[in-house]
N, CA, C and O of each residue as an XYZ file, in Angstrom:
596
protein
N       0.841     -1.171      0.000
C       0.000      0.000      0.000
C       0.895      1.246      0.000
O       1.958      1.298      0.618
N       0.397      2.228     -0.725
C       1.336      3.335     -0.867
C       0.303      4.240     -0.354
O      -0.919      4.327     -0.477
N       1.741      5.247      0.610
C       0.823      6.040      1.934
C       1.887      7.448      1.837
O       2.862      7.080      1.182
N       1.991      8.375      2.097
C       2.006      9.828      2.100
C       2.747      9.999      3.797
O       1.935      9.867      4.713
N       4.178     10.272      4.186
C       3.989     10.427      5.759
C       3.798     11.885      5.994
O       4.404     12.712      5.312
N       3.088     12.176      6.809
C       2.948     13.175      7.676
C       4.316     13.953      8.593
O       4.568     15.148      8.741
N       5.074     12.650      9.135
C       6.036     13.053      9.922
C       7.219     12.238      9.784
O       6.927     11.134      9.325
N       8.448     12.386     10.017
C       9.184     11.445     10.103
C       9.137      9.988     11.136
O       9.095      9.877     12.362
N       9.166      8.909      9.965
C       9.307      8.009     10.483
C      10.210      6.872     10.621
O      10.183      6.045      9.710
N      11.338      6.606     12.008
C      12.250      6.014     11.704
C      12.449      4.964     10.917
O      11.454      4.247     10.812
N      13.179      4.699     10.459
C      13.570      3.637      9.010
C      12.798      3.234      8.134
O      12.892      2.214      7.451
N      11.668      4.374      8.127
C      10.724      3.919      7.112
C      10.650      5.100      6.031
O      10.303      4.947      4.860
N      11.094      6.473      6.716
C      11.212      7.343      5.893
C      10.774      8.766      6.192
O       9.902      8.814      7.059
N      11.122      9.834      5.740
C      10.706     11.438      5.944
C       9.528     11.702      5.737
O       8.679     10.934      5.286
N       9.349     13.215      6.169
C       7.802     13.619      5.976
C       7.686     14.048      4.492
O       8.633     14.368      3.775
N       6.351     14.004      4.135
C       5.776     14.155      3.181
C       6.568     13.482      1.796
O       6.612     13.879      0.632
N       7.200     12.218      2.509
C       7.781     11.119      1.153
C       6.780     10.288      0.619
O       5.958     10.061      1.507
N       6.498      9.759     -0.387
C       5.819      8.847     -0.635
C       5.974      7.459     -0.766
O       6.521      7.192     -1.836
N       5.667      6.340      0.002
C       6.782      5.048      0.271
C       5.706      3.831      0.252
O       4.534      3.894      0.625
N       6.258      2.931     -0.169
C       5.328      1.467     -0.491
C       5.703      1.323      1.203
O       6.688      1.903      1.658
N       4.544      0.244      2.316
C       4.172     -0.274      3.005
C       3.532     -1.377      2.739
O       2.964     -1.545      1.660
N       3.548     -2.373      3.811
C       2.362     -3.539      3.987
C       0.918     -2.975      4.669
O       0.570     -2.244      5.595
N       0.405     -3.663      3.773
C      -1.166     -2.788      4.211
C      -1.489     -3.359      5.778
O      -2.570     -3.093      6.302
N      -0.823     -3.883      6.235
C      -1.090     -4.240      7.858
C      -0.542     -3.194      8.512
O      -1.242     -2.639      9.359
N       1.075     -2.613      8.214
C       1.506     -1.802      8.718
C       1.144     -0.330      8.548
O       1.482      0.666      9.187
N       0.303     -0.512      7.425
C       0.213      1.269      6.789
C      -1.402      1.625      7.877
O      -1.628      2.681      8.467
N      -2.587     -0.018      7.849
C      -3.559      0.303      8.425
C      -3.609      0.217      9.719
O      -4.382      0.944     10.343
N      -2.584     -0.919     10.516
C      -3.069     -1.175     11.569
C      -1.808      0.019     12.270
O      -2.054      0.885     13.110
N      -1.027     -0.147     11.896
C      -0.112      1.573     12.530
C      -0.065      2.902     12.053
O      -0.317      3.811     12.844
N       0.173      3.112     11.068
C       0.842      4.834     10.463
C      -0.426      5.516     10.121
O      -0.358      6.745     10.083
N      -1.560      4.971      9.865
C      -2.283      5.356      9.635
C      -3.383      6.029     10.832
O      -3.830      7.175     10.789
N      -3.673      5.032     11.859
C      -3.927      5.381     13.178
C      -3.590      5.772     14.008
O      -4.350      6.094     14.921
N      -2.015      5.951     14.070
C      -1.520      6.665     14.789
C      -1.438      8.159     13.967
O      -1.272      9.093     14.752
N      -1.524      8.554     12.540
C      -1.729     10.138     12.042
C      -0.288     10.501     11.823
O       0.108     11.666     11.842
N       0.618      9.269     11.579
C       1.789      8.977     10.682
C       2.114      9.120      9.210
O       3.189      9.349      8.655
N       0.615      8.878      8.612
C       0.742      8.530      7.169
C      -0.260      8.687      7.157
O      -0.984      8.662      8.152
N      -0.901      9.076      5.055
C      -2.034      9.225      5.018
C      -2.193      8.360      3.830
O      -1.145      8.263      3.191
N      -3.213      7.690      3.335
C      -3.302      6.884      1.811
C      -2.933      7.784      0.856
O      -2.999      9.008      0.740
N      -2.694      7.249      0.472
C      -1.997      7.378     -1.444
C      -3.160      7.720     -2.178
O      -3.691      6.682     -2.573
N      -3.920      8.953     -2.605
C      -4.674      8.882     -3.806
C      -4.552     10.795     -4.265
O      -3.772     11.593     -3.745
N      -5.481     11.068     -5.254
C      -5.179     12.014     -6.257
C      -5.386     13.050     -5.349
O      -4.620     13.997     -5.527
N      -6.430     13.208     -4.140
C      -6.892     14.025     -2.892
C      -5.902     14.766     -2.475
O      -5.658     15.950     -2.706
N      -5.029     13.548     -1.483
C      -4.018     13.793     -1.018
C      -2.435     14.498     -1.457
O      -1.638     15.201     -0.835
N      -2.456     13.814     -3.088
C      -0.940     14.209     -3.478
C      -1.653     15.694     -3.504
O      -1.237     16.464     -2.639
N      -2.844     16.276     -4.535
C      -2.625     17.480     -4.516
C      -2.573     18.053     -3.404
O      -1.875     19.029     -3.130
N      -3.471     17.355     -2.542
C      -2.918     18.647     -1.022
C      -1.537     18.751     -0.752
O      -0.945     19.770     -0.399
N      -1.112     17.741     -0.923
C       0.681     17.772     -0.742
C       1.267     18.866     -1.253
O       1.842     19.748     -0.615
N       1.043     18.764     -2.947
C       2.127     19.777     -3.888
C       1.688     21.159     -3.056
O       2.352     22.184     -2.902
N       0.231     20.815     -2.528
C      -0.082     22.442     -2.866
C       0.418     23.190     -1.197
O       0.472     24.401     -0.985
N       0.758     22.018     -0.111
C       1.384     22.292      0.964
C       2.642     22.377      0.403
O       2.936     23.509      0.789
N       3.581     22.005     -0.219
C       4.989     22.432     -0.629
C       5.018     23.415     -1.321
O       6.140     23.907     -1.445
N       4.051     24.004     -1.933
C       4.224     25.526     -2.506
C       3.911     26.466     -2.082
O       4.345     27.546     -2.482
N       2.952     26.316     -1.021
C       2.851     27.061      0.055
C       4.504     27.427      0.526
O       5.144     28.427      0.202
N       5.038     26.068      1.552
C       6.039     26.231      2.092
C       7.286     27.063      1.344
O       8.072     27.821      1.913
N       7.262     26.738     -0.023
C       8.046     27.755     -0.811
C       7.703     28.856     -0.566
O       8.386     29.647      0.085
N       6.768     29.059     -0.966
C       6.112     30.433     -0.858
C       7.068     31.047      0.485
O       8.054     31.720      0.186
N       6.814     30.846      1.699
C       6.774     31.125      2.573
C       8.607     31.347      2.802
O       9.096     32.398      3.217
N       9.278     30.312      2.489
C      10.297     30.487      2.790
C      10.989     31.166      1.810
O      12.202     31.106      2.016
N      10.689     31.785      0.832
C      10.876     32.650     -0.350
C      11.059     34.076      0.369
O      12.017     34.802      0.105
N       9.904     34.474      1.449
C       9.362     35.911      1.955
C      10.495     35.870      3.227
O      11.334     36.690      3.600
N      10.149     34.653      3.660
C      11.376     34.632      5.088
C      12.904     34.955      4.966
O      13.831     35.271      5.712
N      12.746     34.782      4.019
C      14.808     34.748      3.291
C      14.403     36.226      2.653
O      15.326     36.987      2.946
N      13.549     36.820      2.019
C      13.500     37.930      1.459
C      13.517     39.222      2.900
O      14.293     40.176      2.946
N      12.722     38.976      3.682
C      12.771     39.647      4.960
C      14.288     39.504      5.653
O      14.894     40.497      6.055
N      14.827     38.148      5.743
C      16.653     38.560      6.411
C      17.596     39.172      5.416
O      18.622     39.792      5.695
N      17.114     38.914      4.206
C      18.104     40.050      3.656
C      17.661     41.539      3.816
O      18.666     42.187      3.522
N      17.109     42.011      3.992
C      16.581     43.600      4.172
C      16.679     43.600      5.514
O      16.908     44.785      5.759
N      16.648     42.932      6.702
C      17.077     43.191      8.006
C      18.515     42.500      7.887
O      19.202     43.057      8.744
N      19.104     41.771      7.380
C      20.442     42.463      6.985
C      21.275     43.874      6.870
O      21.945     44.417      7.748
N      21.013     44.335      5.432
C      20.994     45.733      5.464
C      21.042     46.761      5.742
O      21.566     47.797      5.334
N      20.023     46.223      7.036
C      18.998     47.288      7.772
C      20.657     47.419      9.718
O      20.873     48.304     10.546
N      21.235     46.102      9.499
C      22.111     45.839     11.036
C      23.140     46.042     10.481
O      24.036     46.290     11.287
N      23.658     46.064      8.756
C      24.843     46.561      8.250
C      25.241     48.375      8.555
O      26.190     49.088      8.881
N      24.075     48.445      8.262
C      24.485     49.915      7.812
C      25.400     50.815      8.240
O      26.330     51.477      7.779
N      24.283     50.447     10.303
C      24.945     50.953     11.282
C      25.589     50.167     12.405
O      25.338     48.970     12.536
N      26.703     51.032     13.504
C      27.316     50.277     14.392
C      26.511     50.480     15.621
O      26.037     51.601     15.808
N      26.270     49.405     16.601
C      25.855     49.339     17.990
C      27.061     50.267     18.468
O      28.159     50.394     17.926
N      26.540     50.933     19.714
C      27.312     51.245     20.963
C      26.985     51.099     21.716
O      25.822     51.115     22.119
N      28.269     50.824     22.367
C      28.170     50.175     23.961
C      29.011     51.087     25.129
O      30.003     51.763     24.851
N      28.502     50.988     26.298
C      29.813     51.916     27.113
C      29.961     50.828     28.571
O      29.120     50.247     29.256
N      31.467     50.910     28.615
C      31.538     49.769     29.350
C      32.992     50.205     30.556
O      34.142     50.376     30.152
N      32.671     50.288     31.685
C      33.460     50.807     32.489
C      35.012     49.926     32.278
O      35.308     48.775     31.959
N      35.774     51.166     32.646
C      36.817     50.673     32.698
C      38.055     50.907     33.426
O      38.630     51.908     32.998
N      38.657     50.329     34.376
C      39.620     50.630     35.382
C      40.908     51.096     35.068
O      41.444     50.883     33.980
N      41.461     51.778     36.064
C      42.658     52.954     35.776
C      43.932     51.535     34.986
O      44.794     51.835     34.160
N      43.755     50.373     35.412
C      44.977     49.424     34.838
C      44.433     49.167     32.919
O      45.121     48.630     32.051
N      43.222     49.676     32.776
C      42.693     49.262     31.713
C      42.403     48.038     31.158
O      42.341     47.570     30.021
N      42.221     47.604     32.436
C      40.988     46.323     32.834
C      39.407     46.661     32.657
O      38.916     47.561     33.339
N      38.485     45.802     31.578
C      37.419     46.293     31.986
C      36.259     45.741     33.032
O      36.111     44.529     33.191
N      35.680     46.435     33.534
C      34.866     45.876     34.166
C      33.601     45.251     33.602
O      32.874     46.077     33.050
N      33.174     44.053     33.602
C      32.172     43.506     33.390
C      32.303     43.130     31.502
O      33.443     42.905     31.097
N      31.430     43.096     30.723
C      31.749     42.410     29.417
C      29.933     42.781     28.715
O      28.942     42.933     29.429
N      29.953     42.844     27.294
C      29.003     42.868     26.772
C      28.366     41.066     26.228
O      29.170     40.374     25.603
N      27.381     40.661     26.440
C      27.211     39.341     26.377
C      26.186     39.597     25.084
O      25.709     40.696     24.803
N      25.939     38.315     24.333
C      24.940     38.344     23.089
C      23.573     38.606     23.569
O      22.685     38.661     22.717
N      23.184     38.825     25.184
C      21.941     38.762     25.641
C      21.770     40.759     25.283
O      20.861     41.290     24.644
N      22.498     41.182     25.689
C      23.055     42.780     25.665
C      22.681     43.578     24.329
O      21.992     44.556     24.041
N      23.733     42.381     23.467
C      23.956     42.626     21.879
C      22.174     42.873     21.527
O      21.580     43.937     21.350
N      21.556     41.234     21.510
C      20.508     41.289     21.035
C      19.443     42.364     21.824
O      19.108     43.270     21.060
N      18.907     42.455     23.021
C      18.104     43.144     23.376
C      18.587     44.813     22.649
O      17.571     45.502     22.557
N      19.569     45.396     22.256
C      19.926     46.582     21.633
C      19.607     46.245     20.165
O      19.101     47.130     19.475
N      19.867     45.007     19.618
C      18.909     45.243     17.743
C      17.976     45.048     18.202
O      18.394     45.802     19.080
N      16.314     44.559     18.788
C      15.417     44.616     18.710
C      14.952     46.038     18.892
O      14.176     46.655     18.162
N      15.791     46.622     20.414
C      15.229     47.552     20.424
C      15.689     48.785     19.498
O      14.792     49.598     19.273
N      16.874     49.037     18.958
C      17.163     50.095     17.997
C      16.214     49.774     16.655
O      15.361     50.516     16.169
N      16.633     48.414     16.196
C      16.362     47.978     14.562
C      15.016     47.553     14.474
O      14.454     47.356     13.397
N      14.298     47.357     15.971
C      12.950     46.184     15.745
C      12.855     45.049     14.717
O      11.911     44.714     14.001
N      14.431     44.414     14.875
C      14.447     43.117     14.197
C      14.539     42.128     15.355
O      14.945     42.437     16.475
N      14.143     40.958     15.007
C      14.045     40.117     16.023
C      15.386     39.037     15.317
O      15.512     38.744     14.128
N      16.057     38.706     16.192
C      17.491     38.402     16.430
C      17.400     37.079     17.037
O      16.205     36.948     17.301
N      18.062     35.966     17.419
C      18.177     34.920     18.255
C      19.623     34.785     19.028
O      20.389     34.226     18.244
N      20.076     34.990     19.875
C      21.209     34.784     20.237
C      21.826     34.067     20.353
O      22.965     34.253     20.780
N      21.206     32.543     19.921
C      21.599     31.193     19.356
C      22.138     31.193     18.355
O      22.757     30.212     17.941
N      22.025     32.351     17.695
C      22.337     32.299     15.754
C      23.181     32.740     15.884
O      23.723     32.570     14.792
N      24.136     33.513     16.740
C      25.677     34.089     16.787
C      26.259     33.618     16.478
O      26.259     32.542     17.077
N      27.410     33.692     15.306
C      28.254     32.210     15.036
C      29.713     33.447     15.758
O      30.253     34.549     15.663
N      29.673     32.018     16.521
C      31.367     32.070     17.618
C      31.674     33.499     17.978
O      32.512     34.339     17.650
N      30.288     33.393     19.072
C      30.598     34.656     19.783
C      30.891     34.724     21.155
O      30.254     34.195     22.066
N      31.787     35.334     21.226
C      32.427     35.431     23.100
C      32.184     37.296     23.098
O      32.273     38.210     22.278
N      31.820     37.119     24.626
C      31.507     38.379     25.345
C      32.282     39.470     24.900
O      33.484     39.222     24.812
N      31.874     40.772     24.551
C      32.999     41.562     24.357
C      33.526     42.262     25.715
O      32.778     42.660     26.608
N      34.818     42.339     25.723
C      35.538     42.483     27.558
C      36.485     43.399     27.290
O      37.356     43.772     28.076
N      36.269     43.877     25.846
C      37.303     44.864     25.367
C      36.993     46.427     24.870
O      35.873     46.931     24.954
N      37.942     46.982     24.440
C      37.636     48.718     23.994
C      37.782     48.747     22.639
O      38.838     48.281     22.212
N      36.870     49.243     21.727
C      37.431     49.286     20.076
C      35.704     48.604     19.521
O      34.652     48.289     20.077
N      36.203     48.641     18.245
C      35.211     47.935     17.305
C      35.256     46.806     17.036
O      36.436     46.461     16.979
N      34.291     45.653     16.740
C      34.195     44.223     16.919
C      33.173     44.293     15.833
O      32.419     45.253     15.675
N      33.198     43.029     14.964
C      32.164     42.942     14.517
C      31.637     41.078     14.757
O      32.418     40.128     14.805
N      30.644     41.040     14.830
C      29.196     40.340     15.318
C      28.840     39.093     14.017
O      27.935     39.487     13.282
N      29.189     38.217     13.779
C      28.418     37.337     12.884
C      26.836     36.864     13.930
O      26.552     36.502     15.072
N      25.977     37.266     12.237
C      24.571     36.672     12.727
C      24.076     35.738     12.096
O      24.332     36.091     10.944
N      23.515     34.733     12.012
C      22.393     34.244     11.268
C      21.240     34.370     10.692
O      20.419     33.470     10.512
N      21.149     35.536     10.376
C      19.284     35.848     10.018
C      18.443     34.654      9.534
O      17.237     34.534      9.748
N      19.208     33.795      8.864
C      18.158     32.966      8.142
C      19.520     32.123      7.240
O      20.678     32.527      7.136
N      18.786     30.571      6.537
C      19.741     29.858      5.863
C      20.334     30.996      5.161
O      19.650     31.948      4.783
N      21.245     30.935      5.032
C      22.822     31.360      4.007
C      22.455     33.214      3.958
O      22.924     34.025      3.160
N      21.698     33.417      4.835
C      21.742     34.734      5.130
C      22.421     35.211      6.958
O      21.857     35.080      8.044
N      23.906     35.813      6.596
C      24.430     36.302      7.646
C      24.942     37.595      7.734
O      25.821     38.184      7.105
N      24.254     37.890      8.588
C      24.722     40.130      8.781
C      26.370     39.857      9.585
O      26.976     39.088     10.331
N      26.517     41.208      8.729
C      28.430     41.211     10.243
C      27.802     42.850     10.636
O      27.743     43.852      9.924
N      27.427     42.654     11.909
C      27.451     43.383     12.728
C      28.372     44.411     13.541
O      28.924     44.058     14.583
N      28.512     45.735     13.000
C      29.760     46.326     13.535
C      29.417     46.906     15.190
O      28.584     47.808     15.281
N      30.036     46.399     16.410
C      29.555     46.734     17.586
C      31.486     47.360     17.870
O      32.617     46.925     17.653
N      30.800     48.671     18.504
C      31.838     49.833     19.468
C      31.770     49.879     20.534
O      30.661     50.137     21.003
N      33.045     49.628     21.562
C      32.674     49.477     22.566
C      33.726     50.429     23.699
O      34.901     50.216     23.998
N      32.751     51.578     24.189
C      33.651     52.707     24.208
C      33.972     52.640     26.135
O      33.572     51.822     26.962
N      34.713     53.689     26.271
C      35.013     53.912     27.780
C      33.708     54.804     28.567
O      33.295     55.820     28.008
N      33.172     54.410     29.726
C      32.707     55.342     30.197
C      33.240     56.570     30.561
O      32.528     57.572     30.502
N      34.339     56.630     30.914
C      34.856     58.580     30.618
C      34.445     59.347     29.603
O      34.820     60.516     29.521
């Protein structure tokens, strides 16, 4: 029996693949459990027309991180960060810092998970920030990080 999965299913195969089964296994499991759906003309079109949707969608999502790209290129964050007479600083800027300053300057929404290989800034000068906005879309973020004097 040929069945449509819904979700991934181990060693039997990915979502929305289309895969031969035994009609014991397709009826008395994947099917009742809302694993898999039968195979007929109903279903595939709902399929294509759920994958063009999903294009759709991830077309606008990638079109939106490049323009909030852009939008975190342009300009540099500042930061002011105390600093002791040995020119030691006190305390460090963390990605929690970073991000709550683009939402609130840029009103882009940021993840601080998406930082690729970022350590605290603990220093004086300009740094710049790799982000992730989205697959194969990454902003470099120029962040300044000045003396409180």
């Amino acid at each position: 029996m040929k069945v449509i999965l819904l979700q991934d299913v181990k060693k039997v195969g990915k979502k929305d693949q289309i895969i031969e089964v035994s009609d014991g296994y397709a009826s008395n499991f994947l099917i009742p459990k809302k694993l898999a759906i039968p195979f007929n003309e109903r279903n595939v079109s709902q399929l294509e027309a759920n994958q063009a949707r999903k294009i759709e969608t991830d077309k606008q999502n990638k079109e939106l991180a490049i323009k909030n790209k852009q939008k975190l290129e342009e300009k540099e964050l500042v930061f002011i960060l105390a600093v002791g007479a040995s020119g030691k600083a006190f305390g460090a800027i963390t990605a929690k810092k970073v991000e709550e300053e683009i939402k609130a300057r840029f009103k882009v929404d940021v993840d601080r998970k998406k930082f690729i290989n970022f350590s605290p800034l603990n220093h004086l000068g300009l740094s710049t920030i790799q982000i992730e906005l989205y697959k194969d879309v990454v902003a470099q973020v120029r962040v300044m990080v000045k003396d409180k004097a």
